[in-house]
C-alpha positions as a Python dict, from the first residue, in 0.01 Angstrom:
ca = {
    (1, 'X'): (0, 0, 0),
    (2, 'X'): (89, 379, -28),
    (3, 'X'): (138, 544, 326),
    (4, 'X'): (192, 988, 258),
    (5, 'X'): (396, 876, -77),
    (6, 'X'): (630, 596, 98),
    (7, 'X'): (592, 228, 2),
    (8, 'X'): (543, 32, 345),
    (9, 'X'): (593, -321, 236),
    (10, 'X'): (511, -595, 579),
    (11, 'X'): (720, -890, 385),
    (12, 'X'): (1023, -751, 188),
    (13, 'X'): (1252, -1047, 170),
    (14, 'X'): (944, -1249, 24),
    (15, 'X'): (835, -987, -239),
    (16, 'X'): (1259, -956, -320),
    (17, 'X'): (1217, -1384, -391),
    (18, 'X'): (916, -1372, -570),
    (19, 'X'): (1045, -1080, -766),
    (20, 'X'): (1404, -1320, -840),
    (21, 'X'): (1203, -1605, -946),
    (22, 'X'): (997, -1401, -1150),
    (23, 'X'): (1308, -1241, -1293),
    (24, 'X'): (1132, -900, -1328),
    (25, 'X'): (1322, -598, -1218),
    (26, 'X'): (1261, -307, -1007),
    (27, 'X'): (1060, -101, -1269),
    (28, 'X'): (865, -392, -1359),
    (29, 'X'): (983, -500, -1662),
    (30, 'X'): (1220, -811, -1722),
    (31, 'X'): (1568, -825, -1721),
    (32, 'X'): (1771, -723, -2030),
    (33, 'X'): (1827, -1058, -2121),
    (34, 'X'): (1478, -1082, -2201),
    (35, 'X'): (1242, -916, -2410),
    (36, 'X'): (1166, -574, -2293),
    (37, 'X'): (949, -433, -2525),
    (38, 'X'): (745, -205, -2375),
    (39, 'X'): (1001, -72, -2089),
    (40, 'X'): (1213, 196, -2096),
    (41, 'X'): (1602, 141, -2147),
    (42, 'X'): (1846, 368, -2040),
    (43, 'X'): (2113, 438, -2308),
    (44, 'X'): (2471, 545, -2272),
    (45, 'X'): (2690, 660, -2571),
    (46, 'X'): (3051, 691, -2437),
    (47, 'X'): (3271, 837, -2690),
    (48, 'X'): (3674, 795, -2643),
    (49, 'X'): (3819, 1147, -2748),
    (50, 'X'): (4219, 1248, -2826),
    (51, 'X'): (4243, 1577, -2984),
    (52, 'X'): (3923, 1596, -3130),
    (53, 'X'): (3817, 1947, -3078),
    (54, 'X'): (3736, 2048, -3491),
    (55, 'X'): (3427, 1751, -3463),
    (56, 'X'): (3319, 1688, -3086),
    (57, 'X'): (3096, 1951, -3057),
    (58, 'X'): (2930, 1798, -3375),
    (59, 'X'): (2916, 1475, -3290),
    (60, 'X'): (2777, 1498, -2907),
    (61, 'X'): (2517, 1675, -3050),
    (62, 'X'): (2393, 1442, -3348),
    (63, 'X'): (2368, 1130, -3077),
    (64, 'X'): (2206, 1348, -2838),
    (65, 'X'): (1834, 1214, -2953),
    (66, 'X'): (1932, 890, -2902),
    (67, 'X'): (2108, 895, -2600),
    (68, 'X'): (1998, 934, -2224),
    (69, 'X'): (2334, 970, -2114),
    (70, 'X'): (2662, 1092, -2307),
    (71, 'X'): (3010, 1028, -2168),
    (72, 'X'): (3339, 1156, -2345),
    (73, 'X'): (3592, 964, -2203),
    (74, 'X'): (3949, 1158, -2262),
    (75, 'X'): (4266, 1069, -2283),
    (76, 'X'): (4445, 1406, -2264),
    (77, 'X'): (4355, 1631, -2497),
    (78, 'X'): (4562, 1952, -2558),
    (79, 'X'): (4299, 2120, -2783),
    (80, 'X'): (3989, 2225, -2581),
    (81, 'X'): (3819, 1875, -2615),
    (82, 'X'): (3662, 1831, -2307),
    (83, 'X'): (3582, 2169, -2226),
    (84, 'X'): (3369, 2157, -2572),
    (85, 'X'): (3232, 1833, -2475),
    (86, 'X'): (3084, 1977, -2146),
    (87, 'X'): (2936, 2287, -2292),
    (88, 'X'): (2746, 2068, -2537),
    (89, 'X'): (2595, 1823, -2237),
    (90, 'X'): (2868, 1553, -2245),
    (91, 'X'): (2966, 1451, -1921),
    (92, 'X'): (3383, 1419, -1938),
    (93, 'X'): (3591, 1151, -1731),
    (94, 'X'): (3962, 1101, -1802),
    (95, 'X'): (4123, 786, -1863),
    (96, 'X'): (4478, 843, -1767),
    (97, 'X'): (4601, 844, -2194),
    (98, 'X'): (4583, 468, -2157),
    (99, 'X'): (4480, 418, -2531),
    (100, 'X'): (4165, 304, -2656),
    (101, 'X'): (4146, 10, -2435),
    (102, 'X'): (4157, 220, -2155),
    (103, 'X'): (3892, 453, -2238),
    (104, 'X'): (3674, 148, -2306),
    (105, 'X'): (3734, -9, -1933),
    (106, 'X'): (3678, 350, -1754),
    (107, 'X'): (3347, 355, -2016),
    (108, 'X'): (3227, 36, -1868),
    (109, 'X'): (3268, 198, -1516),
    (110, 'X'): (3122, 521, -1554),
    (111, 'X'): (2833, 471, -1768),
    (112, 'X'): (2488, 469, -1593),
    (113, 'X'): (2267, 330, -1924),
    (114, 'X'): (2146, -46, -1913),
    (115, 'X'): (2319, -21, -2248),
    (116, 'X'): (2681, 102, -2370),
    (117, 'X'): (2685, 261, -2696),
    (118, 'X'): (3070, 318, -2851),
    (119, 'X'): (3055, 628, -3082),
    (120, 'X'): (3382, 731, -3240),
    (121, 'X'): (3459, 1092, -3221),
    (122, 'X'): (3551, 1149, -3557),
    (123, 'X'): (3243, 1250, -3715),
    (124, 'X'): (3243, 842, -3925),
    (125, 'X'): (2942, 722, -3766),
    (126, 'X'): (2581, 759, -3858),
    (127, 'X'): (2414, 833, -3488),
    (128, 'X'): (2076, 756, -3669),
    (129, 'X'): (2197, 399, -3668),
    (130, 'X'): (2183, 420, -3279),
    (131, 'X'): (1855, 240, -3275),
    (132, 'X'): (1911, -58, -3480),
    (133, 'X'): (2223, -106, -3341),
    (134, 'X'): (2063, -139, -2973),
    (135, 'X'): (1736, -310, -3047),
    (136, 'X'): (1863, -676, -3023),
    (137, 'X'): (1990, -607, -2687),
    (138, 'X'): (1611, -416, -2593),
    (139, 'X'): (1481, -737, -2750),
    (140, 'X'): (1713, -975, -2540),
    (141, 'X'): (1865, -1122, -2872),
    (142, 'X'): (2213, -1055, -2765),
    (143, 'X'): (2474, -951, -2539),
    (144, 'X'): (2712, -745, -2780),
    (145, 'X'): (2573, -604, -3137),
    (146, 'X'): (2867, -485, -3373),
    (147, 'X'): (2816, -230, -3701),
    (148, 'X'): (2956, -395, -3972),
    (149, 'X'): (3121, -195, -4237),
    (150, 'X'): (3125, -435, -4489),
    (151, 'X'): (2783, -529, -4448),
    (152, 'X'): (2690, -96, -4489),
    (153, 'X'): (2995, -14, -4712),
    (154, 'X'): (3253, 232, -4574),
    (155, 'X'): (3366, 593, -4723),
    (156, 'X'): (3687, 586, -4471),
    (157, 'X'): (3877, 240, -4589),
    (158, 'X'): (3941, 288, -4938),
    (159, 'X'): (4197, 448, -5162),
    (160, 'X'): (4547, 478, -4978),
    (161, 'X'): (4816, 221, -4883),
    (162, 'X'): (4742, 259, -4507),
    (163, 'X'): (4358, 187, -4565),
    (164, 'X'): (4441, -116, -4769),
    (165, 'X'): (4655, -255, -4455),
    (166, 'X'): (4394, -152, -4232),
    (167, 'X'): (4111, -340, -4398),
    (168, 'X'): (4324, -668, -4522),
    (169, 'X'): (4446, -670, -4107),
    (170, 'X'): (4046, -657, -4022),
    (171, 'X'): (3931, -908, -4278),
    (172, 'X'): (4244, -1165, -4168),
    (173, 'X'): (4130, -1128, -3764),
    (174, 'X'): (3760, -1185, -3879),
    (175, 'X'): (3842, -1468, -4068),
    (176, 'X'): (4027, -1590, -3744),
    (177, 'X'): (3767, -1534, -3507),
    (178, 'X'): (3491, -1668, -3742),
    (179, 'X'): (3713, -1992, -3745),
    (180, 'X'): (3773, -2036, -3385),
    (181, 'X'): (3450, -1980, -3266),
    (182, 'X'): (3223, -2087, -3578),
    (183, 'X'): (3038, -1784, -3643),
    (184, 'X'): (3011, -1544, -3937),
    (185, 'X'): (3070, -1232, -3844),
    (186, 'X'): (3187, -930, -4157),
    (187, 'X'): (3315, -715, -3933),
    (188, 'X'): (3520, -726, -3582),
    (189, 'X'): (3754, -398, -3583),
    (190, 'X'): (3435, -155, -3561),
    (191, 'X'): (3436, 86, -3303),
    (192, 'X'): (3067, 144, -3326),
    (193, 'X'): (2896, -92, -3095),
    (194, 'X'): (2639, -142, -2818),
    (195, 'X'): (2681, -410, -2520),
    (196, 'X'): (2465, -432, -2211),
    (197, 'X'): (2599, -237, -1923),
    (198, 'X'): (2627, -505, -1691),
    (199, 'X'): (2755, -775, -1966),
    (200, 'X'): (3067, -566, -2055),
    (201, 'X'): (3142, -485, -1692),
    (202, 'X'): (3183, -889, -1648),
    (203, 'X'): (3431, -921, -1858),
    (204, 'X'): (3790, -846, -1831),
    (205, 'X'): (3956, -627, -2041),
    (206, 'X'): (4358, -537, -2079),
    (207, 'X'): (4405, -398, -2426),
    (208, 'X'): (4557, -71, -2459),
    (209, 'X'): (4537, -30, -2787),
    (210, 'X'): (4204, -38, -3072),
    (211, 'X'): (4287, -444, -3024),
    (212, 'X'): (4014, -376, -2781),
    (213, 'X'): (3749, -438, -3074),
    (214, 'X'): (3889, -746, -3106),
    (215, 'X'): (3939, -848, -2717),
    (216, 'X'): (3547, -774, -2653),
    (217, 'X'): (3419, -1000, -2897),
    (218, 'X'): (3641, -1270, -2808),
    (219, 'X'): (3573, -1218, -2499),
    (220, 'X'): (3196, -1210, -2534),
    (221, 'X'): (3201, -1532, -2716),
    (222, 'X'): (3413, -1705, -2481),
    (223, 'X'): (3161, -1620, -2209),
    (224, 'X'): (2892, -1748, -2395),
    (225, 'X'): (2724, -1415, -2500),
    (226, 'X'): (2559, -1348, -2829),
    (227, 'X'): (2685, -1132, -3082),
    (228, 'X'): (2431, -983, -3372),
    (229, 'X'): (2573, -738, -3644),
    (230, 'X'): (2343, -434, -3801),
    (231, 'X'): (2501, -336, -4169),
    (232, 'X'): (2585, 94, -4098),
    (233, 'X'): (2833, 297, -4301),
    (234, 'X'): (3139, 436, -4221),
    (235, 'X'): (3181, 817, -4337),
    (236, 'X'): (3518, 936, -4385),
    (237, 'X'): (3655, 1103, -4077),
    (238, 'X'): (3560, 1490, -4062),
    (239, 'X'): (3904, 1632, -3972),
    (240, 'X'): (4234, 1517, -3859),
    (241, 'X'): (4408, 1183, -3913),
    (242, 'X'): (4384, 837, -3735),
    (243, 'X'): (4497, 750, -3445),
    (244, 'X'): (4566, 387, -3576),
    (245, 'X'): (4907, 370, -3746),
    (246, 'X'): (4854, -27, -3881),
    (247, 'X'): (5227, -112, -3922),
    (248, 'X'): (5321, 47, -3554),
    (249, 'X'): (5074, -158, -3379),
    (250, 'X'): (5073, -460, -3587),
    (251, 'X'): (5237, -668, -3329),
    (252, 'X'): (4968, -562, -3041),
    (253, 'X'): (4738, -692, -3317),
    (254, 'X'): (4890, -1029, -3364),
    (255, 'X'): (4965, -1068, -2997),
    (256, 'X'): (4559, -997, -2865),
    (257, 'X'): (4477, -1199, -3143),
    (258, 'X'): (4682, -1491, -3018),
    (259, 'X'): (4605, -1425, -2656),
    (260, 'X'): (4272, -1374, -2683),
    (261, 'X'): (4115, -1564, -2981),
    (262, 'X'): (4392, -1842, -3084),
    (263, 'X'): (4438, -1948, -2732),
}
């Protein structure tokens, strides 16, 4: 009953079993490894940032419909970043300058959504893909949901030497994962993905580097998650160059792809 707005409640540690058994969740609705169709899910978009002041302001802004929460994890920027971050909404954490990996783990700490969104900064996602890339986890189809770029064509990997090493290097790990754990995936060096909150925090995560991409869905996989992928394209980045240099961190590749995938 309801007692001047308070909830009196005479047998709480029998409502909290029922309410176990049941698997329903404080707001009612089931957990998000079920269906949740008609209940409201809290989404996160974290985006890692490094010197990305000529297309954060941009970029907060176009995933602001779709988010409930935006985080701009830093890693040091020297060019206003995270003071243009804040003034759009964002809310900024710092990750130390760990890498990539980094700002993924303090992500998974800080973010309040039932579901983690991974946005890069760059301006080379579409944000209106936000939905479809979150609706198998709202529909308890999966753990981890990846945006392939060869499934949605890409505008970024294309035309230079760099590009050419970047994409053969993706296609090769793919191939590898698909092999070792007997899926078909396009895709598995996309940044732009959505996990459930609580999924990612579970697993555990020690790339520095963009290997992270790679790391999660092993990862995933190994912990018996389920991994969908939505087709989006990838736009060619709005200003500035990569912070991927694919000869430089070709061994980190080859080493989180033995550690975490061969072995």
């Amino acid at each position: 009953m309801l007692v001047s707005g308070l909830r009196t409640d005479p047998d709480p540690i029998a409502r909290r079993l029922t309410k176990i058994l049941s698997g329903s969740t404080d707001d009612g609705c089931l957990p998000l490894d079920l269906p949740r169709p008609n209940c409201a899910v809290k989404i996160t978009v974290a985006i890692p940032t490094l010197n990305e002041a000529a297309t954060i302001g941009d970029v907060v802004d176009e995933v602001k419909p779709y988010a409930d929460e935006i985080l701009v994890i830093d890693g040091g920027s020297k060019d206003g970043t995270p003071d243009i971050a804040r003034r759009k909404g964002a809310r900024v954490v710092f990750d130390g300058g760990g890498g990539k990996g980094r700002a993924i783990v303090t992500a998974a700490r800080e973010a309040s959504g039932d579901i983690t969104v991974f946005f890069d900064a760059d301006g080379s996602h579409d944000a209106k893909d936000i939905p479809a890339l979150v609706a198998p986890i709202q529909e308890g189809r999966a753990e981890h949901v990846t945006a392939s770029r060869l499934l949605g064509g890409s505008s970024e990997l294309h035309g230079g030497f760099d590009e050419f090493l970047r994409l053969s290097g993706a296609a090769f790990i793919t191939a590898c994962i698909n092999r070792r754990f007997g899926i078909r995936l396009s895709d598995s060096q996309n940044g732009f993905r959505a996990l459930r909150t609580d999924f990612l925090r579970s697993l555990t995560l020690v790339s520095r580097h963009t290997t992270i991409e790679q790391e999660m869905i092993a990862k995933t996989l190994k912990a018996g998650g389920r991994i969908v992928e939505i087709p989006s394209h990838e736009h060619p980045r709005r200003a500035g160059k990569s912070h991927v240099n694919p000869v430089r961190h070709a061994p980190a590749y080859l080493w989180s792809l033995l550690r975490d995938v061969l072995l």
